[in-house]
Structure formats: structure tokens, C-alpha cells
C-alpha positions, 0 to 999 in steps of 0.5 A, a space after each residue: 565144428 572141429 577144435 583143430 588150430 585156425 588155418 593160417 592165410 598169408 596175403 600176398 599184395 595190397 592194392 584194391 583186390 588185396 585191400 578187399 579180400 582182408 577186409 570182407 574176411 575181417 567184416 565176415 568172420 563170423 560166417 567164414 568160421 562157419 562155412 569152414 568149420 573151423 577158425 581162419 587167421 591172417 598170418 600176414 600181408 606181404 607188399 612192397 614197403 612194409 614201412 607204409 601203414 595200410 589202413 586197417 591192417 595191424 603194422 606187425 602183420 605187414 611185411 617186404 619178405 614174401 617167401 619167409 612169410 609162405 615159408 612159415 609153419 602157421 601158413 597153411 594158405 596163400 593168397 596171391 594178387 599181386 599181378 604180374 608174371 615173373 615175381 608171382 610165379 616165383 612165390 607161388 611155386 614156393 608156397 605149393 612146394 613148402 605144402 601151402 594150397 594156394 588161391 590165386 586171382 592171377 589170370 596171366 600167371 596161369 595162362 603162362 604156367 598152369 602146367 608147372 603150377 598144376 605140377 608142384 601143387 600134385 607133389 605136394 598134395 595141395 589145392 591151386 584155386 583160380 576162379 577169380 582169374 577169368 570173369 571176377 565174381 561170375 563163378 564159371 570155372 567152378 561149373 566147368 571144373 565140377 558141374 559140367 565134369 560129366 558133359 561135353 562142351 562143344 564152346 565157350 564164348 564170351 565177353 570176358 574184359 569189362 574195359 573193351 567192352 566199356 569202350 565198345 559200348 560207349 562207342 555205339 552208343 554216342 557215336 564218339 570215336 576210340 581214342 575218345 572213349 578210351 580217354 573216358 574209359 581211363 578219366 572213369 578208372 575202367 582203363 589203366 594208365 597203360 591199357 594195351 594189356 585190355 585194349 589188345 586183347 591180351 587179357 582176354 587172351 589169358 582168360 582164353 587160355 583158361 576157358 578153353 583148358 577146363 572146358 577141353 580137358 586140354 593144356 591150352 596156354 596164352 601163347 596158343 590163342 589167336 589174339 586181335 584187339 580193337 585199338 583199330 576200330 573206327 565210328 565208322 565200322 560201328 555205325 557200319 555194323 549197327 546199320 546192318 543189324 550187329 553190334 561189335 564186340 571183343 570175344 574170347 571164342 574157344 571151341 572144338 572143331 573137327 579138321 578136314 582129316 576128321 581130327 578133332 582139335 581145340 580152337 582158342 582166339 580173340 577178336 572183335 566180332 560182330 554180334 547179332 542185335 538179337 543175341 543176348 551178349 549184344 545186350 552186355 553193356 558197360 563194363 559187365 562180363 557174359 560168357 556162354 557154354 554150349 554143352 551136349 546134355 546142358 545145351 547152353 548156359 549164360 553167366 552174367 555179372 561183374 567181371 572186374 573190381 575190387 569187391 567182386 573179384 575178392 568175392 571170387 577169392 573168398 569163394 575159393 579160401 572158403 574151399 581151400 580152407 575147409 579142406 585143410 580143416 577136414 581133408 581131401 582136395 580140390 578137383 585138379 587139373 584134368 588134361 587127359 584129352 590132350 587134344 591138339 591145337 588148331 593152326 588160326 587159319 583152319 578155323 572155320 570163320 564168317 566175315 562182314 567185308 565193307 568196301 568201296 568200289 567203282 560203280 560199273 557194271 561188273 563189279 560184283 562179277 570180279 568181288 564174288 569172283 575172289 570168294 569162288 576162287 576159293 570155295 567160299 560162298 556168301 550170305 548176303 551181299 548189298 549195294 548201295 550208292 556213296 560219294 566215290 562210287 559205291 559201296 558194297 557189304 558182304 557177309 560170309 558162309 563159314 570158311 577157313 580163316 586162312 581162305 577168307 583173309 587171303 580173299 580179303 587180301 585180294 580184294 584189295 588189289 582189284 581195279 573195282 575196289 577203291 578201298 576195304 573199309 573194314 573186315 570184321 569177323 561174325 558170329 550167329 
């Protein structure tokens, strides 16, 4: 262990995450001090009203004056978790360009700003670490970053927000409609007071964003993923689903495909999809998170685990100021952004997609003939198609081959304007 001075951590935000991350390195200090190989302090814990105690934090450690505490001299490492966009960005690129390595949980604030961030922290030849912002504890950035360095990755996939999946879950499971579940989901603390950021599948289109730029050594950002949530998923479309074999489930799909030109491209999106009951993501219940790589040497891994909380994502944290802060003790860097593919960014409608279509139709002969007529029209062709007998007529369920996106959505369209169909119940995407 080396006698240089302890590196100086400045904690930005004390809500549940902040509240964790002070505390276990407090109750660990001991082990951190050996991991690093040198001593650890906080210098400080920025939050709104330094006036308000905060259990277990000394009154002279808080502080309202974020940028003087980034900006002092004992600061080595800055510890972001605030959340939020704007605020964030603007401290974070102060502690990078003042010579702090920072540790950031902020899953939207790099999504939206990975190059600028990534930029000021190579000019100032410090570490920018983000292993909490996709998953909590599920360490799967790091094997992206370091592990899988010398592979391929065809895909990643995965669910990725523990609060849709609790909702989808609970849902299949009691047969209760969203909006109930929703309400449990917020009365139980797994939905926020406003959840259109989880619901909508904004969140796991940040953490899309993410995936897809280490697994493709690409710059991909929030606003290049497709995004769909599952606000507009009825009981019906999940005893519908589960009758044919499927769960559903909101995935962050991201993947390299090859055009129609031979161009290779990265794909990036999320959406509600139907899993197969066999799959191994089908099992992930609850709020837990599991996300799947497909390498060409590795073939495929799964991570599993905790995706959100106060404990597991500061474990993340922590994980990450044990790296940062051994390499202020001992020299040498983190590995950095890698975007040297820069390959570009697929158009939604040239991905190759499945659908499950579900509809009504009039129960006369030549019905199918006018359906499977829109699918050829456009050079798609079908898995399965089945028929049965309902109250209006009958109700007829076809599942796709892969096409391109913008070919399956614009027969979907069409159908709708049939004579023999009376309505299209739902259109989910599939996978497997």
C-alpha cells in the first residue's frame, strides 16, 4: 500500500442512491482502502439544501455549491447521481475539465451526451465510468468494455427497466388490466409519481443507446433508438399472447445487420415483444433485469440480477470508484470510448422483424385468400396462421417470417382497411 494522500471523492445528490453509495463506503472502508491500495475520503455531498441534515452525514460535509466543491484541490473523483439531463451535464463536464475522473449512474446523461463527456475526459486524461447506468448491479458494461474487447458482437438484448417488467409480469400473472398493475406497481415504490420515463420506454431507450455504442464501437445516442412502450397493452393481448405460447415483454434490442446493399449498419430499438415461454428472458419475473450477448467466439451469455435500487445500483457505483480511484493511487486509465467502427445507423423501417397479428375477421369463405394476399403483395411470407371460431365472426392469428419493418407495418395498415376484417386486436413484434 503506497503513503500517497487519500483520494478525495465529492458526492453529487443524496437520495436513495447517494444515501447508499456513502453509506456502504463508510460501513467498507476498511476493504475499499485495500482494494485501492490507498486511503479514500469524502470531501463532500452536494444536495439542494445543505441547511436539511441527512442522517449520517456530518452538517460541514454538505453543501448547495456543487461546482466549488468539483472545483476544490482534495477532490480527485466525483461521484454523480443526481439524475436529470441539463444540471448534470453541466457539473460533469466541469469536474472532467478541472482533472476529476468521474463516476456517473446517470443512464440519460449518456445517452444524450457520451461524445461530449467522453471528449473533455481525453483532454483532461481522466476516467468517466457508467457501469451503474444500464442494469444496477449487473455488471455488463464492463464485460462489453474489457472482457468481449477481443470478440464480436452480433447482439445484445435484454430486459433492461425493472418497472415494466414488473407490470408485465403481474399482469400475465393475475390477468388484471395495465392501468391496475401500474397503480401497484407506484402503491409498491417500483413506478414513480410520473412513470411515462419507464412506461414509455424512454428509459430503456437510454440504456440502448449505451449497449449498442460499447457492443458496436459506434456512437449511438438516445435519439437513434426506435422507441415503443407498453402503456397500450391490453389483458387481452397477454392471455392472447399467452394462449399462443409467448409472454410479452419490453426489450432493448440492439443488433448488427447487413442492408440490402451489403452495408453493414447498427440497429438500436425498443418495444414490447412476444418471447417464447421456453426462452430464458420469459422467466425474468418481477422487477429483475437479464440481458443476452451473442458474441462470435463467446456465443452467448446472460446476466441476470437486480436492475435498479438503492443498494444494487451503488454496488455498481462503488464497483466503478474502486477502479477510478486505484487508478489516481497508481497511474494509468480506464479503457476509453472506443468508436473506431463508426458504423451507421439503420433507418427502423430496414429492420428485419416478426409480427404476431391478431384480428377479427368475417367468417366466409375467402377470408384468408384477401389476409395472405396483403402479406405477398409485399414478399412476406408466414410461419403460422390459425383460425378459429368468436362471437363476431372469427378471429384469425398469424405470425411472420422476418421482413423489414416498414413492409410488415404497411401490411398491418392495410389490413385494417379490408372488408373481411372487422378489427386488428393487436400487432406485437416477436422474437425467437
Amino acid at each position: 500500500m503506497t503513503d500517497s494522500k487519500p483520494v478525495g471523492v465529492a458526492l453529487l445528490g443524496y437520495g436513495t442512491v447517494g444515501e447508499a453509495v456513502y453509506r456502504l463506503l463508510a460501513e467498507n472502508h476498511h476493504h475499499f482502502v485495500q482494494r485501492i491500495g490507498g486511503d479514500i475520503e469524502v470531501r463532500g455531498v452536494a444536495v439542494n439544501d445543505a441547511s436539511k441534515p441527512r442522517d449520517g452525514v456530518p452538517a460541514e460535509l454538505l453543501t448547495d455549491d456543487a461546482v466549488g466543491l468539483v472545483e476544490r484541490d482534495d477532490v480527485d473523483i466525483v461521484v454523480e447521481v443526481i439524475g436529470g439531463i441539463d444540471y448534470p451535464r453541466e457539473i460533469v463536464l466541469k469536474a472532467l475539465q478541472a482533472g476529476k475522473s468521474v463516476v456517473t449512474a446517470n443512464k440519460a446523461l449518456v445517452a444524450a451526451h457520451s461524445a461530449e463527456l467522453a471528449a473533455a475526459a481525453d483532454e483532461a486524461g481522466v476516467d468517466l465510468y457508467y457501469e451503474a447506468a444500464v442494469a444496477a448491479a449487473i455488471p455488463v458494461l464492463g464485460p462489453l468494455r474489457r472482457s468481449l474487447a477481443g470478440d464480436q458482437v452480433k447482439s445484445v438484448m435484454g430486459i433492461v427497466n425493472g418497472t415494466t417488467n414488473f407490470i408485465l409480469d403481474a399482469m400475465e400473472s393475475t390477468g388484471a388490466s395495465y392501468d391496475e398493475m401500474l397503480a401497484e406497481a407506484m402503491r409498491l415504490g417500483y413506478a414513480e409519481a410520473d412513470p411515462t420515463a419507464d412506461v414509455e420506454g424512454h428509459d430503456a431507450a437510454s440504456k440502448a443507446a449505451i449497449l449498442a455504442s460499447l457492443a458496436f464501437h459506434t456512437r449511438v445516442s438516445y435519439d437513434d433508438v426506435y422507441c415503443e412502450g407498453i402503456s397500450h397493452i391490453t389483458a387481452e393481448d397477454i392471455e392472447a399472447a399467452k394462449t399462443a405460447g409467448y409472454v410479452i415483454k419490453l426489450l432493448a434490442i440492439c443488433e448488427r445487420i447487413v442492408d440490402a446493399e451489403g452495408v453493414e449498419k447498427v440497429s438500436a430499438r425498443v418495444h414490447p415483444t412476444l418471447v417464447p415461454k421456453d426462452h430464458p428472458l420469459a422467466s425474468v419475473k418481477k422487477s429483475f433485469n437479464a440481458i443476452f450477448v451473442d458474441a462470435e467466439a463467446a456465443g452467448q451469455l446472460m446476466f441476470y440480477g437486480n436492475g435498479a435500487g438503492g443498494n444494487p445500483t451503488a454496488s455498481a457505483v462503488l464497483g466503478d470508484l474502486v477502479g477510478a480511484a486505484r487508478n489516481k493511487v497508481h497511474g494509468g486509465r480506464a479503457p476509453g470510448e472506443s468508436t473506431y467502427a463508426n458504423l451507421p445507423v439503420a433507418d427502423f423501417g430496414e429492420v428485419p422483424t416478426r409480427y404476431h397479428l391478431d384480428m377479427e375477421v368475417n367468417d366466409r369463405v375467402g377470408v384468408l385468400a384477401d389476409v395472405a394476399q396483403q402479406f405477398a403483395q409485399r414478399g412476406i411470407s408466414l410461419l403460422t396462421v390459425r383460425q378459429e371460431g368468436s362471437d363476431n365472426g372469427a378471429r384469425l392469428v398469424v405470425v411472420t417470417h422476418a421482413a423489414r419493418e416498414a413492409d410488415l407495418a404497411d401490411t398491418a395498415e392495410s389490413l385494417k382497411s379490408l372488408d373481411a376484417v372487422k378489427s386488428v386486436n393487436n400487432v406485437i413484434r416477436l422474437e425467437g
